[in-house]
GUMAR-211110 format. One line per 5 residues: number of its first residue (from 1); their letters; for each residue x, z, y of N, C-alpha, C, O. Coordinates in steps of 0.05 Angstrom, whole numbers. Layout:
BEGIN
NUM = a = X:Z:Y:X:Z:Y:X:Z:Y:X:Z:Y | ...
***
This chain:
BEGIN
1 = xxxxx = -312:1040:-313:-283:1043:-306:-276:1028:-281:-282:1004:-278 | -263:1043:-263:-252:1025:-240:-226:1023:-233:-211:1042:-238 | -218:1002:-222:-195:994:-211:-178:1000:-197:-187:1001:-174 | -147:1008:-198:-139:1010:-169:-125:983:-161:-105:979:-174 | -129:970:-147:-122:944:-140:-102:936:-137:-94:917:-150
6 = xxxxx = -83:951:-114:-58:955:-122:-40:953:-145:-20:938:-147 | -48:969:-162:-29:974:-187:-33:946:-208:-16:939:-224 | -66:929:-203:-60:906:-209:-42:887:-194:-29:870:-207 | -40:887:-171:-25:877:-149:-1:875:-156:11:854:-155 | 11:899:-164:42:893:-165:52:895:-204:74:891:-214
11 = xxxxx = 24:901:-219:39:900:-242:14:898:-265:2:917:-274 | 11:871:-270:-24:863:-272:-19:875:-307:-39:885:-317 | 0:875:-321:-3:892:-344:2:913:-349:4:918:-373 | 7:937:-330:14:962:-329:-4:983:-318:-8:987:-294 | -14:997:-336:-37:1018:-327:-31:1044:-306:-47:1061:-296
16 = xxxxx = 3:1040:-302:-5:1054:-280:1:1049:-257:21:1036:-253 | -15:1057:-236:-16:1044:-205:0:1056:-194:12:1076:-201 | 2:1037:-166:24:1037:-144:24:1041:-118:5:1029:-108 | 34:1051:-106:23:1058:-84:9:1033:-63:22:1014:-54 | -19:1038:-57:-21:1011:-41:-13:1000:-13:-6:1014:6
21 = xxxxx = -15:978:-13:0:971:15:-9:975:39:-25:956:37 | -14:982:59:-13:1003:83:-35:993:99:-51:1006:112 | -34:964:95:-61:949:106:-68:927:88:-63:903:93 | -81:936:69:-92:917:51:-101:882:64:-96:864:48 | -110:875:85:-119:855:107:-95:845:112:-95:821:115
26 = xxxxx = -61:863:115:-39:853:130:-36:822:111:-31:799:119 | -42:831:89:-31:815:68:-47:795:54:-37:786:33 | -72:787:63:-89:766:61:-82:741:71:-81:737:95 | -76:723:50:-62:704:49:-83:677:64:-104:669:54 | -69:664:95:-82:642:108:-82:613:90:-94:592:97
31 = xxxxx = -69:614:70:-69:591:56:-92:581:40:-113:574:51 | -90:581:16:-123:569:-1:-134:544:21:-158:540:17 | -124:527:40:-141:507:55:-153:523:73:-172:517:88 | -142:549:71:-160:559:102:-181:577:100:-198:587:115 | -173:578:65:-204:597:64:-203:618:63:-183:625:49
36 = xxxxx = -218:641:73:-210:676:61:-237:678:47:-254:661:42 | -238:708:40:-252:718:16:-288:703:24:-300:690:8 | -295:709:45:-325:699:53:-321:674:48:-341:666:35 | -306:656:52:-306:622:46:-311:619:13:-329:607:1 | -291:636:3:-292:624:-33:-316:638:-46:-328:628:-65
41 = xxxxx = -321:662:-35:-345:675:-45:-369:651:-51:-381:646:-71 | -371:636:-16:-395:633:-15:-395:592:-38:-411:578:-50 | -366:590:-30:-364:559:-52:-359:566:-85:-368:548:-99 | -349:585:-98:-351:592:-117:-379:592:-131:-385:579:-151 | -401:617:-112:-429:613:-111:-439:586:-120:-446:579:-143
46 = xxxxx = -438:568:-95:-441:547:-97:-436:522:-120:-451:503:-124 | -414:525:-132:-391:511:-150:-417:513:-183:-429:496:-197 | -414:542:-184:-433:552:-198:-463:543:-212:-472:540:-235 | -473:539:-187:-498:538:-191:-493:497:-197:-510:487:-212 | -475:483:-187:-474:455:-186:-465:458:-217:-485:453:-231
51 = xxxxx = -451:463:-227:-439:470:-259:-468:471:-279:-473:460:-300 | -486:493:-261:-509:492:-287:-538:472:-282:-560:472:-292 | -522:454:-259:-550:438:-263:-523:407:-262:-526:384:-254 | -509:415:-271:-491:381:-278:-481:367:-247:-467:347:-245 | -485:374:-238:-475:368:-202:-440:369:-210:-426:379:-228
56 = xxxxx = -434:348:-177:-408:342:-187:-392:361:-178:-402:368:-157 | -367:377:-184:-358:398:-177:-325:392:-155:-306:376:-153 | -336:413:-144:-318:409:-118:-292:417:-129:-291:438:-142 | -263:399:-124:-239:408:-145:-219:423:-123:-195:422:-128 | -227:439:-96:-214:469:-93:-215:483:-100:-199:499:-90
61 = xxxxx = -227:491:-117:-239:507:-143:-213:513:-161:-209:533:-175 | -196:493:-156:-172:492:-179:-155:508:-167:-139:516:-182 | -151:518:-138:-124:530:-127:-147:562:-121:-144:579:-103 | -164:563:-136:-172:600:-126:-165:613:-133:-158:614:-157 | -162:631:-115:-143:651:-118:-144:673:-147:-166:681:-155
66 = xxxxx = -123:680:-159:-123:690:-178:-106:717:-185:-82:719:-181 | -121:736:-196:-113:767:-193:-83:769:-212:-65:785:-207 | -82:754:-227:-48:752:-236:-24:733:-223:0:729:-231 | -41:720:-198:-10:713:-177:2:725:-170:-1:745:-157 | 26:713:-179:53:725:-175:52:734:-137:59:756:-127
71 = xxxxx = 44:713:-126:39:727:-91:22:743:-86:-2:737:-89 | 30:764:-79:21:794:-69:-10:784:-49:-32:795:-51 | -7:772:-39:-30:766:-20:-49:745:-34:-72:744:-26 | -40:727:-52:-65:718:-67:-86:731:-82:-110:727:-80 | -69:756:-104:-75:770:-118:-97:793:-104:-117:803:-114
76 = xxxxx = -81:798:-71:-107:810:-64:-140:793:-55:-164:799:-59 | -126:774:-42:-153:759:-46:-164:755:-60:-188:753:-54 | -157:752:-89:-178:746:-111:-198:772:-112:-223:769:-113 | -184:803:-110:-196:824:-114:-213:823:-93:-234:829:-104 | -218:817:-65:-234:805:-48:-257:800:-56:-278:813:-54
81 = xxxxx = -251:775:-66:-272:761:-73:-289:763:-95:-310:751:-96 | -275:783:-120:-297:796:-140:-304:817:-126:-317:832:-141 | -301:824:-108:-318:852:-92:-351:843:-77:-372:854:-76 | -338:814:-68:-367:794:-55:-380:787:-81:-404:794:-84 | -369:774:-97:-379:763:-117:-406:773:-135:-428:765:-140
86 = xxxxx = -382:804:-143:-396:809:-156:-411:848:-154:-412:862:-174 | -422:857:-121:-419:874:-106:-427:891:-128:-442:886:-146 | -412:915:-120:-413:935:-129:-410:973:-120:-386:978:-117 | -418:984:-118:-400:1015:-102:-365:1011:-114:-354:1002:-134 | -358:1022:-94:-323:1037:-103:-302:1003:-107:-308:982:-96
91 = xxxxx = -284:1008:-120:-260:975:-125:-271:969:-151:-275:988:-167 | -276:942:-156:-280:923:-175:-276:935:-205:-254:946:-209 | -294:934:-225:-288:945:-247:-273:921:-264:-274:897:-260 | -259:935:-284:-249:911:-302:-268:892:-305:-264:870:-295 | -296:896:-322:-320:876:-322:-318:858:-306:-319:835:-317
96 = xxxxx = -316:859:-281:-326:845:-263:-304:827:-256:-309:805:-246 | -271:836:-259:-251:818:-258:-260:803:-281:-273:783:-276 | -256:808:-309:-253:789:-328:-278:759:-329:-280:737:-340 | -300:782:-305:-323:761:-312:-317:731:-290:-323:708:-293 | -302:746:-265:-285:728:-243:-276:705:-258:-286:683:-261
101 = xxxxx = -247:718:-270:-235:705:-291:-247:689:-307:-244:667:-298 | -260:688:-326:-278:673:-341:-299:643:-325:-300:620:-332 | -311:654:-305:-311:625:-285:-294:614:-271:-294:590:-266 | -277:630:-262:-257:604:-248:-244:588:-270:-238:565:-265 | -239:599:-298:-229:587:-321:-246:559:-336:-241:539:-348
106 = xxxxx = -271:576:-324:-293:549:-332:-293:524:-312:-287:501:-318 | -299:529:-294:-298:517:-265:-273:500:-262:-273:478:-252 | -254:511:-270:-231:493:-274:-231:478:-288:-225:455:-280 | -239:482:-330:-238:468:-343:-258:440:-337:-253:417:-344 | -283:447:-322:-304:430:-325:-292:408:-298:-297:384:-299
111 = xxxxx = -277:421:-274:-271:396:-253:-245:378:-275:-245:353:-274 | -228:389:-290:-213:367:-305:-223:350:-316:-214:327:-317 | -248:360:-330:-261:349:-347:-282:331:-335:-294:316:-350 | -287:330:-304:-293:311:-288:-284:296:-278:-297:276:-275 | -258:298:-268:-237:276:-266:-234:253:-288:-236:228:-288
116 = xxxxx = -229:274:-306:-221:250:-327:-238:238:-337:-228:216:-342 | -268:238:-346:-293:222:-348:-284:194:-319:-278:171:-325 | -285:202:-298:-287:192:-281:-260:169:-275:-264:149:-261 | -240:174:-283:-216:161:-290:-219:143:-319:-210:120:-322 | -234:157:-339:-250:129:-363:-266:120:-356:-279:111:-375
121 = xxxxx = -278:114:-330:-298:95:-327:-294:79:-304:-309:61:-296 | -261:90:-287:-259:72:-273:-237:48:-291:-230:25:-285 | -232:64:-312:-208:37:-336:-233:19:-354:-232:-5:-362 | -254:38:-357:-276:17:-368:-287:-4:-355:-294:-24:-368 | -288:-2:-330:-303:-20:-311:-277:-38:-306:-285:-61:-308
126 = xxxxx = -246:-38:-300:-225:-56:-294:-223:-65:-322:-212:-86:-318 | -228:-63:-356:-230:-69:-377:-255:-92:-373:-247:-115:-374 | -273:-91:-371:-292:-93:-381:-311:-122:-356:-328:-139:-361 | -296:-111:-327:-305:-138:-299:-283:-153:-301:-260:-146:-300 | -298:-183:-306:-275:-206:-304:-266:-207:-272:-276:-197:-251
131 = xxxxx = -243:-223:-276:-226:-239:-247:-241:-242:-230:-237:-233:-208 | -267:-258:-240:-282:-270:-224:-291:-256:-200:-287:-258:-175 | -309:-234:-223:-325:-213:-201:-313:-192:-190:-329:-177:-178 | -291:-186:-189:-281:-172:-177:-265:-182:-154:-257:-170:-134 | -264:-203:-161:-256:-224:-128:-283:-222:-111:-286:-211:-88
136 = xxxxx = -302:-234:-127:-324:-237:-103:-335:-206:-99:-344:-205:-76 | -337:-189:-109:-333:-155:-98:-320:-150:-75:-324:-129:-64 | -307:-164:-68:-290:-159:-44:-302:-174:-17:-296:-170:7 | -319:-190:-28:-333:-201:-3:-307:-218:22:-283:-215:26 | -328:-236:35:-307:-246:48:-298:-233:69:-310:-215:80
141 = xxxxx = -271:-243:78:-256:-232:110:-268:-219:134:-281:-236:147 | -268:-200:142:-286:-204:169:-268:-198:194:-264:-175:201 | -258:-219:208:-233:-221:229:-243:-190:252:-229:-173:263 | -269:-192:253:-275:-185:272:-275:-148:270:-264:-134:287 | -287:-140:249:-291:-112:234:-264:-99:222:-260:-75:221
146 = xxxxx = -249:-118:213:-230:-120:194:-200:-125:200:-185:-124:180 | -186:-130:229:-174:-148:240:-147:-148:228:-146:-127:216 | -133:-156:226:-100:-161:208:-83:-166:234:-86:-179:254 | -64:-150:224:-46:-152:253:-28:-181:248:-21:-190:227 | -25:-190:269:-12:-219:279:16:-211:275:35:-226:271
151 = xxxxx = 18:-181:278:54:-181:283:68:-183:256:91:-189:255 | 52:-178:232:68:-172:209:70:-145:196:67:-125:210 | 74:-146:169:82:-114:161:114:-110:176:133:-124:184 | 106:-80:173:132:-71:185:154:-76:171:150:-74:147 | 186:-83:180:207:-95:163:226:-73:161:227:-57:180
156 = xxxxx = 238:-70:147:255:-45:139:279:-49:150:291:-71:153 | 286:-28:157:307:-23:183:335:-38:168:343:-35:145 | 346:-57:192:370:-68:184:400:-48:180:405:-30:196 | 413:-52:163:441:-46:162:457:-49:172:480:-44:164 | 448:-61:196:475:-76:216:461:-82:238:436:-84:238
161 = xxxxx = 473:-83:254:459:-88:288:461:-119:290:481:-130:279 | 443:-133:302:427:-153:313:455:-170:326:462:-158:346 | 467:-187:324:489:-204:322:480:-223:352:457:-223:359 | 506:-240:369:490:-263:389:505:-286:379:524:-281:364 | 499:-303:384:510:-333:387:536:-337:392:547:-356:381
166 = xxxxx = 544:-328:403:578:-329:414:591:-307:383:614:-311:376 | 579:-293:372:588:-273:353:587:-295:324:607:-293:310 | 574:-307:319:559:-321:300:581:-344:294:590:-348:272 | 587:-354:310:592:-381:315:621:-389:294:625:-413:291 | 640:-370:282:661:-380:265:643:-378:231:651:-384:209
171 = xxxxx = 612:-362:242:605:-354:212:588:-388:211:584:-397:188 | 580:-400:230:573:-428:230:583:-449:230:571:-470:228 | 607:-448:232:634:-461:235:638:-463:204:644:-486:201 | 639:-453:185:650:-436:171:630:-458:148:636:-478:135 | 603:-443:151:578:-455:133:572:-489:132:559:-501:115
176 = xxxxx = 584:-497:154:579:-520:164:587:-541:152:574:-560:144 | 621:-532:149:636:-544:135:636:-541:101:655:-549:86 | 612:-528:91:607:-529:58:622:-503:55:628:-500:31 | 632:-481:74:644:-459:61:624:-438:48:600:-439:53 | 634:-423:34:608:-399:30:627:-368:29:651:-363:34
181 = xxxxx = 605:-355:20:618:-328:23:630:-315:0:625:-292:-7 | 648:-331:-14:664:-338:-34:693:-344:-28:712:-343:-43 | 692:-353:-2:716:-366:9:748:-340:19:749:-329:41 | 765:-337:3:773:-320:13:787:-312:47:799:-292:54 | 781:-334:62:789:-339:86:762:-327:103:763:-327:128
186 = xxxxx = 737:-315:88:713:-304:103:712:-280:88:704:-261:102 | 717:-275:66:713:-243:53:732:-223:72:726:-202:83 | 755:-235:72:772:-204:89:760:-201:112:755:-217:130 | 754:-174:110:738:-158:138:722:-174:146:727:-182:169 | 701:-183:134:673:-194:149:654:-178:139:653:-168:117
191 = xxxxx = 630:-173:164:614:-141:163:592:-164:160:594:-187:168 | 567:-152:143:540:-166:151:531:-175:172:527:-159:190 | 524:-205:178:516:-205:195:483:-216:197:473:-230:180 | 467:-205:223:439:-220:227:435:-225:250:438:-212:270 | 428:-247:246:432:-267:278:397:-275:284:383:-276:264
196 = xxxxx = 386:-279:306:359:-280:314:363:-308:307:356:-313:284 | 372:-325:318:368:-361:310:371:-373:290:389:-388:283 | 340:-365:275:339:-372:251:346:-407:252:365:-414:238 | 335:-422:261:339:-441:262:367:-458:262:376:-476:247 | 377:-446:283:407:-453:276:427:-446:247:446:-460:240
201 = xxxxx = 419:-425:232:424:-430:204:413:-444:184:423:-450:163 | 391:-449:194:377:-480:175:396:-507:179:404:-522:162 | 399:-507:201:406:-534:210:437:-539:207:450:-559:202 | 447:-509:214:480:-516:208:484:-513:180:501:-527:170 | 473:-500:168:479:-486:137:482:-516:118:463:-513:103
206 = xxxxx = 494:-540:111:489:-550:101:478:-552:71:465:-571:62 | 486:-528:59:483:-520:28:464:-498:23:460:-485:3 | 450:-496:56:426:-473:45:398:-489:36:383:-506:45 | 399:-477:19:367:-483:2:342:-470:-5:323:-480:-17 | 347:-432:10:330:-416:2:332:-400:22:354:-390:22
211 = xxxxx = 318:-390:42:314:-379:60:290:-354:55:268:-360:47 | 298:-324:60:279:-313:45:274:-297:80:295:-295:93 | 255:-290:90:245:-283:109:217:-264:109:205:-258:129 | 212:-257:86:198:-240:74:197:-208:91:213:-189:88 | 170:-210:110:175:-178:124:189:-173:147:199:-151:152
216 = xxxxx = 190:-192:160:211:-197:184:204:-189:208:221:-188:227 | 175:-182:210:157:-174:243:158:-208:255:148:-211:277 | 169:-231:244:164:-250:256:139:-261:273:138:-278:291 | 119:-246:262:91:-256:277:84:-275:286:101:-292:287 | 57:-283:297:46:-314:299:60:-322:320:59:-346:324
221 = xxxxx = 75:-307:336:97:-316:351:123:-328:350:133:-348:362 | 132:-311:331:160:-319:324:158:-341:305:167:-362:313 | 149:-343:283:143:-366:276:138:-390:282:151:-407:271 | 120:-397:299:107:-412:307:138:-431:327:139:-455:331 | 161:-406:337:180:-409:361:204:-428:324:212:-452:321
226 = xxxxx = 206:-409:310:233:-422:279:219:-452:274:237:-469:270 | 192:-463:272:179:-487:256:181:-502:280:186:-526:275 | 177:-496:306:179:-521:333:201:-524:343:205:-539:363 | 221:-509:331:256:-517:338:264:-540:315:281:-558:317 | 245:-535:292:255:-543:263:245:-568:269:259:-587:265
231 = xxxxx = 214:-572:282:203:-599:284:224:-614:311:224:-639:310 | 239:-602:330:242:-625:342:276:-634:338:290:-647:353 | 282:-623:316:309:-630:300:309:-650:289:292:-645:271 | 318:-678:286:316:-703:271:333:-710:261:337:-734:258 | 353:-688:250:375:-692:221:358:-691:205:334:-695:206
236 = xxxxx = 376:-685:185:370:-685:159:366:-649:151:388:-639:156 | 351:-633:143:356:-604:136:347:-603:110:326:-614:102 | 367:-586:95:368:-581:68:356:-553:52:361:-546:29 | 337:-537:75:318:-524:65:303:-535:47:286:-552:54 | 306:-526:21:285:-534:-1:255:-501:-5:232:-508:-8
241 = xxxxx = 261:-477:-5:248:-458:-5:245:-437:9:265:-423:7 | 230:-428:22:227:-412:46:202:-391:40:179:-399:34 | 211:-364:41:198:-342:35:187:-332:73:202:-323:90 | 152:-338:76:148:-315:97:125:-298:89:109:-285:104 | 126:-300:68:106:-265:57:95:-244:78:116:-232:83
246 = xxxxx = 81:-235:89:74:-212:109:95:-217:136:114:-206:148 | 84:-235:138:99:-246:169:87:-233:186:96:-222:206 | 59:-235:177:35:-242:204:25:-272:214:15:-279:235 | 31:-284:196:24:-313:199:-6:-319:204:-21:-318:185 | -15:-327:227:-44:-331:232:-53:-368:243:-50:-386:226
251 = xxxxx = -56:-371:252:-69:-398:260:-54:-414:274:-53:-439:272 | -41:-401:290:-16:-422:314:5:-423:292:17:-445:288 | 12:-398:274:29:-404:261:30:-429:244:48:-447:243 | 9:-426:232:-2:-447:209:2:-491:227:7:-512:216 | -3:-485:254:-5:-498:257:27:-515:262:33:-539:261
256 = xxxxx = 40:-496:267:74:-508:269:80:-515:243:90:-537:236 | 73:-496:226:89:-496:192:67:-536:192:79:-557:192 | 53:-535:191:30:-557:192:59:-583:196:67:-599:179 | 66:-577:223:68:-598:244:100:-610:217:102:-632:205 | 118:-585:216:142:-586:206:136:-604:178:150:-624:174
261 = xxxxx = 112:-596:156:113:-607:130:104:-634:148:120:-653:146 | 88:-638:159:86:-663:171:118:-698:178:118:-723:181 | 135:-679:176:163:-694:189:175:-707:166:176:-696:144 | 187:-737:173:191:-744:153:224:-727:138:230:-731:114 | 237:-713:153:255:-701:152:246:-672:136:261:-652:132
266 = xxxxx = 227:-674:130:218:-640:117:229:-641:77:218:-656:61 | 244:-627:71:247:-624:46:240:-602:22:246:-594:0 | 222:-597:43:211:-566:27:199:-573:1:183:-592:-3 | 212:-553:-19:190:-556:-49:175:-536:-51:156:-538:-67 | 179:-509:-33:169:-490:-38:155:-472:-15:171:-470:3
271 = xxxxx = 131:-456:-9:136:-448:8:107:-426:6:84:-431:-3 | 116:-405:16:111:-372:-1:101:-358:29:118:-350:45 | 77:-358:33:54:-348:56:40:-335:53:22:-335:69 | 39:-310:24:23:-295:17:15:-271:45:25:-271:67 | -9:-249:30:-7:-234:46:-8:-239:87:5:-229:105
276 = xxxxx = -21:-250:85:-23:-262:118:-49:-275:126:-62:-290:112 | -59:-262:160:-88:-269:165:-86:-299:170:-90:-310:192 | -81:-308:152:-88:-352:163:-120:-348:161:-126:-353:184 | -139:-343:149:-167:-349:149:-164:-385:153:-147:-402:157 | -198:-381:150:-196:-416:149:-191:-434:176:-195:-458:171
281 = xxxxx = -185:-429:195:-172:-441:217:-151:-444:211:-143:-466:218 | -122:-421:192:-102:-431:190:-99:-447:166:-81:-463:160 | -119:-441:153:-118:-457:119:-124:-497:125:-117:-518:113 | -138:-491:147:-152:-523:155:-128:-540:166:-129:-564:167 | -106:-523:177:-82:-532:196:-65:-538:177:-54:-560:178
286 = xxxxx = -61:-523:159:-46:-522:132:-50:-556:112:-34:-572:104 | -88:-557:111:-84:-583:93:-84:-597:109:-85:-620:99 | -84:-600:147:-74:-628:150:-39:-630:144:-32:-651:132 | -21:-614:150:0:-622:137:8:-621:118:31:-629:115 | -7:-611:95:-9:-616:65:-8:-642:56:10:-651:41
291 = xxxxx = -34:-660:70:-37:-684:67:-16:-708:74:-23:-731:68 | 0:-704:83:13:-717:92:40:-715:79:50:-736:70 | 54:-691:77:80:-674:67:81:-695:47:59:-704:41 | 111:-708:30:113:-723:7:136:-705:-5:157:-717:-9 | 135:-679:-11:159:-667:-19:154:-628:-32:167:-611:-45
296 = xxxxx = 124:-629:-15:127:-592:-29:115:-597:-61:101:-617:-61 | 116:-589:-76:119:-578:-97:96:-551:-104:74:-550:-116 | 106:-537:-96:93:-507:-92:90:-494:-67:107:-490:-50 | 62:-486:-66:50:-464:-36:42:-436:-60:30:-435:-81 | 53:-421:-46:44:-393:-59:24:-384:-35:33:-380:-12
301 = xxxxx = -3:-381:-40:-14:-362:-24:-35:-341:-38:-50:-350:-55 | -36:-314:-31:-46:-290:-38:-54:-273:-28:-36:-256:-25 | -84:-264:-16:-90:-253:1:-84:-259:36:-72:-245:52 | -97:-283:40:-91:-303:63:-128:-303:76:-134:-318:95 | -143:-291:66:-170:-296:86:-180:-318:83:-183:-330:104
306 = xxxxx = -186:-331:62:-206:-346:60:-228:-347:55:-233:-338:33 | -252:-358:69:-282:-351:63:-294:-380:64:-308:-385:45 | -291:-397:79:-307:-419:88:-302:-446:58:-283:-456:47 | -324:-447:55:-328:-473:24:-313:-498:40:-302:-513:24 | -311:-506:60:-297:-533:70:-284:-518:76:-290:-517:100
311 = xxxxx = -264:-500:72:-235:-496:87:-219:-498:52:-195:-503:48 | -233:-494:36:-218:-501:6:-226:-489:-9:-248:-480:-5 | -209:-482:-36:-223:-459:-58:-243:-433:-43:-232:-418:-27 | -266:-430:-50:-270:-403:-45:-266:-384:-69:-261:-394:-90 | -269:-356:-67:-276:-331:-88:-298:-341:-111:-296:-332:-134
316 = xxxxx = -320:-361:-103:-336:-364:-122:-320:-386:-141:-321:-384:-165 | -308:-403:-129:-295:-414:-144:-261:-412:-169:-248:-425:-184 | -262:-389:-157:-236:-376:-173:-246:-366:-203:-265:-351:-211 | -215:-388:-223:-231:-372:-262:-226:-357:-259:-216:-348:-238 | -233:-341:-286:-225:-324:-296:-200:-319:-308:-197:-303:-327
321 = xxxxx = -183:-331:-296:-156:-322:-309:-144:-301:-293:-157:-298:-272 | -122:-285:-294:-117:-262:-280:-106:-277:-242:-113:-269:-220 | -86:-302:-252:-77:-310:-229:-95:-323:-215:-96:-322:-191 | -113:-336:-228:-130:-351:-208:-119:-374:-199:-125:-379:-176 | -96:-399:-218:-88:-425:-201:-111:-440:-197:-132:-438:-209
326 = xxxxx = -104:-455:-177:-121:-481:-161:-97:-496:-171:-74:-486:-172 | -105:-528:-180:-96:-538:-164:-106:-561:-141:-127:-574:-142 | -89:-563:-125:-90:-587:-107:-73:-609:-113:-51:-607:-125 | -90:-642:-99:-69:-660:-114:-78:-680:-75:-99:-692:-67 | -61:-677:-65:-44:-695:-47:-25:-715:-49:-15:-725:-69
331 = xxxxx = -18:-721:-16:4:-743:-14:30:-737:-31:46:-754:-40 | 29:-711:-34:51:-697:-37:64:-696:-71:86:-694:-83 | 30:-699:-79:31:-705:-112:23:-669:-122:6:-657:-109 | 31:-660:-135:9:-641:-145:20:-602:-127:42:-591:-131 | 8:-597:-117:14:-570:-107:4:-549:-118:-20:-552:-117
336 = xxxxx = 13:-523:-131:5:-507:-148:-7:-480:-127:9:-462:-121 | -30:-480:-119:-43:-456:-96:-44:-432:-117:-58:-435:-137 | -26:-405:-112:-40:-382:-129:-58:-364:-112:-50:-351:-93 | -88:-366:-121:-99:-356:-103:-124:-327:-128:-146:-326:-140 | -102:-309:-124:-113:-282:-131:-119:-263:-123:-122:-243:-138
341 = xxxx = -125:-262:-96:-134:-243:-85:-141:-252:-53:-128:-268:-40 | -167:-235:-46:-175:-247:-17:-172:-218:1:-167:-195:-6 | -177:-231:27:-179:-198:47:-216:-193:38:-236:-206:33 | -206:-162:41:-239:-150:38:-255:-140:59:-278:-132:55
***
């Protein structure tokens, strides 16, 4: 029995046919990844023969084309490709569709059915490898192969345009004097503002205690420019916690933040440097003003590039607990390092 292609084309449960379309080729669909009938013929083939000797199966296999798509031009490709498949004189007999049908049905079931093996053994292996070894799996930093940008992750676009000093100045006026943004003499019509001198809100803000700077593009630049305004200030500043998470904090950086916990004017309890290339040149800059600092409390660092056994904890030395604390015990009295993760 043979086919008229068409009449499956436009009405895959109705025995009788339709007139066909004028250029069967017009309507061969460029999609499938690019493939036409000679491509899937010859990976189908292929797919096949990997299926009966256990080989891993290729999962385009899942979008082939199929003689009951609803798109006119898929449907003819499939008929296509049981014509290569499975050659014959005259259009494709039913046999030879259903037998189409029947492997791509298999071929499909068996790539799910490889996924998902492959998805239980990647939950068996995260079940089953401690903290440990999956830190040291990651092997150490390599600045050179590997390099971490200095500028920072990218920071998400502000809501307000970039403020100057002359603009700023009643909102410092304001802070100076113990006001906040509670005060109903600053709520009427005041728009967000973000001002570049970070520093000057440390130092005027009398009642700020938490500075979150998390994502800023600050880079080993800008940083390095907020901690050497901060070191040559000899008030008193009432920064207690300071967020620079994915700054880009690298070695010059490290060495200002260094200089600042160094001051006897520094009151930091807290201070949050995850995610950033310090490697052990910035980690080494870090415990000389560690050593000295009589006031932090807590360093959060996480994925900071550490490799070198004299620059501090290494990966071999991280438990097995999920976070991985260190601690360190300085001038400072006890500092809580979370160190869970390294660059790879």
């Amino acid at each position: 029995m043979d086919l008229n292609i068409s009449a499956f084309i436009q009405n895959p449960s109705s025995g009788s046919p339709s007139a066909p379309p004028e250029d069967m080729n017009a309507i061969t669909p460029t999609i499938f990844d690019g493939l036409g009938a000679d491509d899937w013929n010859k990976l189908i083939r292929e797919e096949l023969e990997n299926l009966a000797l256990g080989q891993p199966l290729n999962p385009k296999c899942l979008i082939a084309p199929r003689r009951r798509h609803a798109d006119e031009a898929s449907a003819a490709l499939a008929f296509e490709i049981v014509a290569q498949l499975y050659p014959a004189p005259g259009d494709p007999s039913l046999s030879q569709v259903i037998k189409y049908e029947k492997h791509i049905v298999t071929l499909r079931k068996s790539i799910l059915a490889q996924d998902k093996a492959k998805e239980e053994a990647r939950r068996q292996d995260r079940l089953h490898r401690p903290w440990k070894g999956r830190v040291k799996a990651q092997r150490p930093w390599d600045e050179i192969n590997d390099p971490w940008s200095l500028a920072g992750a990218a920071a998400l676009p502000m809501p307000a345009t970039i403020s100057d000093e002359e603009s700023l100045a009643p909102f410092f006026a304001h802070i100076g004097e113990g006001g906040t943004f509670d005060n109903g003499s600053m709520k009427n019509g005041m728009e967000p503002i973000y001002g570049g001198g970070g520093e000057g809100v440390i130092t005027r803000a009398s009642n700020l205690r938490t500075l979150d700077l998390d994502q800023t593009e600050l880079g080993d630049e800008g940083v390095p420019k907020l901690f050497n305004k901060l070191n040559s200030y000899k008030g008193s500043i009432p920064l207690r916690n300071i967020y620079l998470n994915g700054t880009g904090i690298g070695s010059k950086a490290c060495e200002a933040i260094a200089d600042y916990l160094s001051q006897p004017n520094c009151a930091l309890e807290a201070l949050y440097i995850s995610c950033n290339p310090i490697g052990d040149a910035g980690a080494l800059a870090l415990a000389r003003g560690l050593g000295i600092n009589t006031s932090l409390l807590r360093l959060s660092m996480t994925s900071y590039g550490l490799k070198s056994p004299g620059a501090g904890t290494t990966p071999d030395e991280v438990n097995h607990s999920q976070s991985g604390n260190q601690i360190m015990v300085g001038a400072g009295g006890v500092v809580a390092v979370m160190l869970s993760a390294y660059f790879g």
